[in-house]
C-alpha positions in Angstrom: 89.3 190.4 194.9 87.7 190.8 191.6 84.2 189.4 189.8 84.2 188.1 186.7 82.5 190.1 184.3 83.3 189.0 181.2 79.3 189.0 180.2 77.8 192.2 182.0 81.0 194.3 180.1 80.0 192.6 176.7 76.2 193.5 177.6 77.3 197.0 178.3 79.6 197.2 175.2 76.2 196.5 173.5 74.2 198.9 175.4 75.9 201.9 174.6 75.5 201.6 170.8 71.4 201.5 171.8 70.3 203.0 174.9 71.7 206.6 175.4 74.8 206.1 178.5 74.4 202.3 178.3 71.4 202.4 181.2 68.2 202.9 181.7 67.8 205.3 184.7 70.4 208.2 185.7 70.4 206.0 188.9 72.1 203.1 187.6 75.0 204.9 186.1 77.7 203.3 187.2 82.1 204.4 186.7 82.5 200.8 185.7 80.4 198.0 184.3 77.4 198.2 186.0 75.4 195.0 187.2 73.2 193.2 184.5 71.5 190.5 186.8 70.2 187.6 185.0 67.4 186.2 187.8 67.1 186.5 191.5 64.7 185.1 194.3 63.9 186.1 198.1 67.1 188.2 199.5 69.7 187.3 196.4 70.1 188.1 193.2 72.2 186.4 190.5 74.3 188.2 187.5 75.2 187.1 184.0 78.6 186.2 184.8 76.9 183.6 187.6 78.3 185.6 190.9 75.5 185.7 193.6 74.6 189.1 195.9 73.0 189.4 198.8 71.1 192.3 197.5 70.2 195.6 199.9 69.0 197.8 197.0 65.9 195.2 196.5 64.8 197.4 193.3 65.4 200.1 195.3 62.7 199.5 197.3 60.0 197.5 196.2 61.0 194.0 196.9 60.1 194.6 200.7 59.0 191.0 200.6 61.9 190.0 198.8 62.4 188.8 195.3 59.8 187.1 193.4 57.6 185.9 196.5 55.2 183.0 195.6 52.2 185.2 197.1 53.0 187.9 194.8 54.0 186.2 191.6 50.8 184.0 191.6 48.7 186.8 191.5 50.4 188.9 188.7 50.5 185.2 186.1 46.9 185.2 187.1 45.7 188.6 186.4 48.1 188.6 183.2 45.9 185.4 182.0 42.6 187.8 182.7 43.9 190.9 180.8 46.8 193.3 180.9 45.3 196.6 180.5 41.0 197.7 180.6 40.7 201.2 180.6 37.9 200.3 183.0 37.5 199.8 186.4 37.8 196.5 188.3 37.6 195.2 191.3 41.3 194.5 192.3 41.5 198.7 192.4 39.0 198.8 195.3 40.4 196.2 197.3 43.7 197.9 197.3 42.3 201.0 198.1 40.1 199.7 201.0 43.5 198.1 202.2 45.1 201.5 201.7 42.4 203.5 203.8 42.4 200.7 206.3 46.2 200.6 206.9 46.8 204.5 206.5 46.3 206.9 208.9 45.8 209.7 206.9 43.8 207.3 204.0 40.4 208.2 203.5 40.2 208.6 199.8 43.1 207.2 196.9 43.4 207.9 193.4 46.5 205.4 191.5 49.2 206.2 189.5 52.2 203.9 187.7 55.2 205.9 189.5 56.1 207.9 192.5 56.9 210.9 190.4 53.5 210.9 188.9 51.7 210.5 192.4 53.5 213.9 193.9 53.2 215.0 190.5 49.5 214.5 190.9 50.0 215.7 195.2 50.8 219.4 194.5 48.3 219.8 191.4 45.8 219.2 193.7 47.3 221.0 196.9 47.4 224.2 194.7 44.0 223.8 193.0 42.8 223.1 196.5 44.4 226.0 198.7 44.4 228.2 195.1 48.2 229.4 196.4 50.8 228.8 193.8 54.3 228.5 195.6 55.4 224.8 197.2 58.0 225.0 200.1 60.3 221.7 200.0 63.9 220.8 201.8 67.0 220.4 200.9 68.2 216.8 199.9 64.8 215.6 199.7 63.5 214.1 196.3 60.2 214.2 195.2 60.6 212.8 191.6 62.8 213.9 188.3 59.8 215.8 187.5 60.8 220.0 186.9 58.4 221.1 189.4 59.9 219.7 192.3 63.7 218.5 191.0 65.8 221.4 192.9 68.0 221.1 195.9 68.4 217.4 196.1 72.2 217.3 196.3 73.3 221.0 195.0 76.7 221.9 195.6 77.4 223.9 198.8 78.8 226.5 196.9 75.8 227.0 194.6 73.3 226.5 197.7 73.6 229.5 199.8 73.7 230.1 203.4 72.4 227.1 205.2 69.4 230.0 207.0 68.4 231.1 203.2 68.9 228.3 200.8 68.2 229.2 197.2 66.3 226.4 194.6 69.1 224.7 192.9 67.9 222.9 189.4 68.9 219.2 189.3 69.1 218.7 186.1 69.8 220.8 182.5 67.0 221.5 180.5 64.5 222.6 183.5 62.2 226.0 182.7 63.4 228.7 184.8 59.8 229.7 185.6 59.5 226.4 187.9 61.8 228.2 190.1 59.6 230.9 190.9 56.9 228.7 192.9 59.1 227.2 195.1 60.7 227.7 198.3 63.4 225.9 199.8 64.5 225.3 203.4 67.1 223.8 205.6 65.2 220.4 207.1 65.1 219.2 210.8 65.6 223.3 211.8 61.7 224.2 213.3 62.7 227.6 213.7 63.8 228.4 209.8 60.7 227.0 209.0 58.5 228.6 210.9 60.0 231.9 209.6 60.2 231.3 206.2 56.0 230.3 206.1 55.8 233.9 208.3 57.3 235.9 205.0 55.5 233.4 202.5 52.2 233.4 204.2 49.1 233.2 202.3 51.6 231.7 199.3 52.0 228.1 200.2 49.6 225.5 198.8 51.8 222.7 200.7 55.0 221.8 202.6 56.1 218.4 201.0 58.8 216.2 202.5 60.2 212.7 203.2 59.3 212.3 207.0 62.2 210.1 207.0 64.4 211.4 204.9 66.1 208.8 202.8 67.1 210.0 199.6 70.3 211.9 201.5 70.9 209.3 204.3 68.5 207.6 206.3 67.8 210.8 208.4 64.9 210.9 211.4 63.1 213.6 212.4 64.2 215.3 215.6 61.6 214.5 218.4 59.2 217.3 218.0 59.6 218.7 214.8 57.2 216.9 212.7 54.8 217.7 214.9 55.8 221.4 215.1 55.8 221.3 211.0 52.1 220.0 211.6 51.2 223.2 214.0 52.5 225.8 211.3 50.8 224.4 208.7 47.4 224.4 210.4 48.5 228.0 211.6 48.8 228.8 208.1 46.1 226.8 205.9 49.3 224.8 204.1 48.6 221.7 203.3 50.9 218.9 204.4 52.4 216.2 202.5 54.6 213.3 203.4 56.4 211.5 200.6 56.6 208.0 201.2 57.5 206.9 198.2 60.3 205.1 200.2 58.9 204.8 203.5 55.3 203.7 202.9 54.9 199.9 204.0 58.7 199.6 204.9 59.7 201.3 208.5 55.5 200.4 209.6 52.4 199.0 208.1 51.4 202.5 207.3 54.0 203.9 207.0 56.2 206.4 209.1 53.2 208.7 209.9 52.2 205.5 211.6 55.5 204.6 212.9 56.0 208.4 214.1 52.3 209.4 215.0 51.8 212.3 212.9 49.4 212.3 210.2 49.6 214.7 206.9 46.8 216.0 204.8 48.2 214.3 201.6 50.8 210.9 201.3 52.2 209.3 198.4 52.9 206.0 198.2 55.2 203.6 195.4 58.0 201.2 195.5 57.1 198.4 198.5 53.2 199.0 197.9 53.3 196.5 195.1 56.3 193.9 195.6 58.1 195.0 192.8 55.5 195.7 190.1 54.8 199.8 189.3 52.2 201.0 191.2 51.6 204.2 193.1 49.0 206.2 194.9 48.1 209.6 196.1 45.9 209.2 199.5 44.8 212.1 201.8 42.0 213.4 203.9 38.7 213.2 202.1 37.8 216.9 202.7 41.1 217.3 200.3 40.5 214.5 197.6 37.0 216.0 196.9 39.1 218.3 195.0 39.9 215.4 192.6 36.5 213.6 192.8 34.5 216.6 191.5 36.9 216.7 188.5 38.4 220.3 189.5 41.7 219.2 190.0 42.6 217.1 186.6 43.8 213.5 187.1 44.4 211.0 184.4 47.0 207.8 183.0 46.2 205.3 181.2 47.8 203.1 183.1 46.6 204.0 186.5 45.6 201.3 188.9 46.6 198.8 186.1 44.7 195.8 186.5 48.1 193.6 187.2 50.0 195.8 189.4 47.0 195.9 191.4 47.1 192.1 191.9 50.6 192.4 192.9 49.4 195.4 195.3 46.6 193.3 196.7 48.7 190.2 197.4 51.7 192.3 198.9 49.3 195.0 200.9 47.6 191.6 202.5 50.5 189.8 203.7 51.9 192.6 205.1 49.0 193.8 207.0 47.2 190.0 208.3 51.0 189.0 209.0 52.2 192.2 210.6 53.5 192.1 214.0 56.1 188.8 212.5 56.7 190.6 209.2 57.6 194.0 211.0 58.9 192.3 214.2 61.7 190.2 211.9 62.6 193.2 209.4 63.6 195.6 212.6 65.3 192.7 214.5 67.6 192.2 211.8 68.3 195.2 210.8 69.3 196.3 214.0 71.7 193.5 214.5 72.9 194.4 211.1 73.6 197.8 212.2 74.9 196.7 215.1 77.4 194.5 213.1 78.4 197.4 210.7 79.6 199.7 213.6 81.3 196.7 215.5 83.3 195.8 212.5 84.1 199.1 211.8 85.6 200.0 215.5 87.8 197.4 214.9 88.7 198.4 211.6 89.7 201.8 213.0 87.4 203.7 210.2 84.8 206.3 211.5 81.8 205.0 210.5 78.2 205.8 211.9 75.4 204.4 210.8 72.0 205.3 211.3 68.6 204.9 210.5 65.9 202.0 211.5 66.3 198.3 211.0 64.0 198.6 207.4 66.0 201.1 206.0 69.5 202.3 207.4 72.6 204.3 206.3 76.3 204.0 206.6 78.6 207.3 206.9 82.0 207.9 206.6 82.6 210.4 208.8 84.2 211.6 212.3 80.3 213.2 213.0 78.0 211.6 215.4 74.9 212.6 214.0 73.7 213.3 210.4 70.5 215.8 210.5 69.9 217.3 207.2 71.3 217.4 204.0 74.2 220.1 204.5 75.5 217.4 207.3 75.2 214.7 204.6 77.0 217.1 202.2 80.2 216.5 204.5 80.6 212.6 204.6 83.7 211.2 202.4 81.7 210.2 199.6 84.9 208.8 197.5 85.5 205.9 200.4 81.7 205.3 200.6 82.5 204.3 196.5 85.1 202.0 197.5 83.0 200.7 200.3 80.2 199.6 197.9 82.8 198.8 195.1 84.1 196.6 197.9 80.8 194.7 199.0 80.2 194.3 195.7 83.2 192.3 195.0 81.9 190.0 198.0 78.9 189.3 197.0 77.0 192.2 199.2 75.0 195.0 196.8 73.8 197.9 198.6 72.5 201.3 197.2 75.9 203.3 196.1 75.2 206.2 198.3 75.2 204.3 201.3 71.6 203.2 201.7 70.5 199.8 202.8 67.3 198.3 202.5 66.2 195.0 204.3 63.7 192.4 203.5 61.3 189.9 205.4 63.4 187.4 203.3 66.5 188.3 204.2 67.5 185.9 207.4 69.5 185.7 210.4 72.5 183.5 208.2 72.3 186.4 205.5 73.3 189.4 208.1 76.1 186.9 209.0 77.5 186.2 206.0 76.9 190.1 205.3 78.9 190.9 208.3 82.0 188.9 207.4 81.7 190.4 203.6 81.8 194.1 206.1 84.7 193.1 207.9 86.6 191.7 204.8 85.7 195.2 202.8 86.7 197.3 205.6 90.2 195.8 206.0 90.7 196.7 202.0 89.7 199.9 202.8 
């Protein structure tokens, strides 16, 4: 079955004669027309050609709460009608920063950003003017922004990669400085005992071991039971600083966030994407021993628009519903993700596809693939990626829009008569298949 698109193709057609490739973000390329949606509200969204979605990409991310919730959209008109930008403080940025140290474990002191690139961005500045070290150990498939410090070995080809013991920094994009290569170190994730060994022959080097604690920028990938803690242990061992990058993570999978939801707490966390509701806002939090580093003005940290007075009254009103409304918020997204899941591999059985999905209810991923676990990114490397395409292509079609790689993201406003009508659009798409 096909959409219309008789609209979204004329926008595009437009597009390309103005914005270089048609889009706005390498990640909403697209090998056809891609979606131009034209409004959208709690767990749909709505194109130009009139065909509805029920959308798991929410913004990828942000709309945790759904689209435009009342809460949410009150407070940014109102804040709008105050003032759009001061270049002063305010009292909305401490409110969302006492929210952030009271729902964070390892919170005690925040500076703000607009982005998630710009808060790592801002993470290993000041875990290198801190520790003085110069080189950064990260993992393979994780992403810590488009930024040239940190853009290598998200999803290099195998054959470019190395051996999966001795990985090698692979550039993500043209046009990256070879000296940014030099400061980095790159290792297989979810393996305790290549880790440990590579800090042993980089020791006194590292300023900081960054990584997604769950890693879902290549999956929806948890950590093996032990190995965050172990990661923990060598870093105090070594004087590394620790940071998780919950860009993604932070006020989906828990309240604060998987070091909550996973009990291990980092020296430095960033946080974007669901913090705000859908507005840009990001932060850099960590221990305050750490942030002093910042607050005495050693470590340079600037933007104009950092804690920007109305994504901060977006951040207020989301941060508060989701912490004074918790335990039903939190209760409702893993319940219905779970049955989701449980849907997905159901259908798929009786389909007679190989399909495994994993993750937690908040944030989940579906694999093509005979495998029956995915741990790192060299596993993820080896799921059939062309019928994952068609999958989405599929869903699509039926009025189902998850992330292209696989990736779905739930809402509190998605409800139990949305996963069902999800479920028959599964069953429908995997028959095509």
């Amino acid at each position: 079955m096909a959409r219309n698109l008789t609209n979204a193709a004329a926008l595009f057609g437009s597009a390309r004669k103005v914005i270089a490739g048609g889009v706005s973000s390498d990640a909403r390329r697209s090998a056809g027309t891609p979606l131009y949606v034209d409004h959208a509200a709690g767990s749909r969204l709505w194109d130009v050609d009139g065909n509805s979605y029920l959308d798991y990409v929410l913004g990828q991310g942000p709309s945790v709460l759904g689209h435009c919730p009342p809460e949410v959209v009150g407070a940014v008109a109102d804040q709008a009608g105050r003032g759009m930008s001061y270049a002063a403080q305010h009292r909305l940025e401490i409110e969302v920063a006492e929210r952030l140290c009271s729902m964070v474990p390892s919170a005690e002191l925040v500076r703000f950003n607009s982005v998630g690139s710009e808060a790592v961005h801002g993470a290993l500045r000041l875990a290198r003017g801190h520790t003085g070290r110069p080189k950064v150990l990260k993992f393979e498939g994780h992403y810590h922004g488009w930024f040239d410090p940190v853009l290598y070995s998200l999803h290099p080809a195998l054959d470019q990669a190395g051996s999966a013991d001795a990985p090698v920094p692979v550039p993500g994009t043209l046009g990256q400085p070879p000296s940014a290569e030099g400061d980095l170190v790159v290792v297989r994730w979810n393996d305790l005992d290549a880790l440990k060994a590579t800090m042993a022959e980089h020791r006194g080097e590292l300023a900081a071991v960054i990584m997604e604690p769950i890693l879902c920028n290549s999956g929806a990938i948890l950590p093996s039971p032990g190995y965050l803690e172990g990661v923990r242990d060598l870093c105090d061992e070594h004087g590394t600083l620790l940071i998780f990058d919950e860009v993604i993570t932070g006020f989906r999978v828990a309240p604060g966030g998987a070091q909550e939801l996973l009990g291990v707490t980092p020296d430095l966390a960033t946080f974007g994407k669901a913090m705000a509701g859908g507005m840009q806002a990001s932060a850099l939090v960590g221990r305050a021993a750490v942030m002093e580093t910042i607050a005495s003005g050693k470590v340079g940290h600037a933007g104009t628009f950092n804690s920007h007075p109305v994504a901060m009254a977006a951040a207020n009103a989301t941060l508060t519903i989701l912490d004074e409304q918790r335990d039903a918020l939190y209760g409702r997204l893993e319940t219905n993700g779970r049955r989701l899941m449980a849907g997905l591999r159901e259908a798929a059985a009786a389909a007679g596809i190989p399909l495994l999905v994993d993750g937690v209810g908040a944030a989940f991923q579906t694999y093509f693939t005979e495998a029956t676990e995915v741990r790192d990114y060299r596993d993820f490397a080896g799921i059939d990626r062309a019928l994952a395409a068609r999958f989405h292509a599929e869903l699509q079609d039926r009025g189902v829009n998850i992330v292209p790689r696989g990736l779905w993201l739930l809402s509190t406003a998605h409800t139990e008569d949305d996963i069902e009508e999800t479920l028959r659009a599964v069953t429908a798409a995997l028959a095509a298949l």
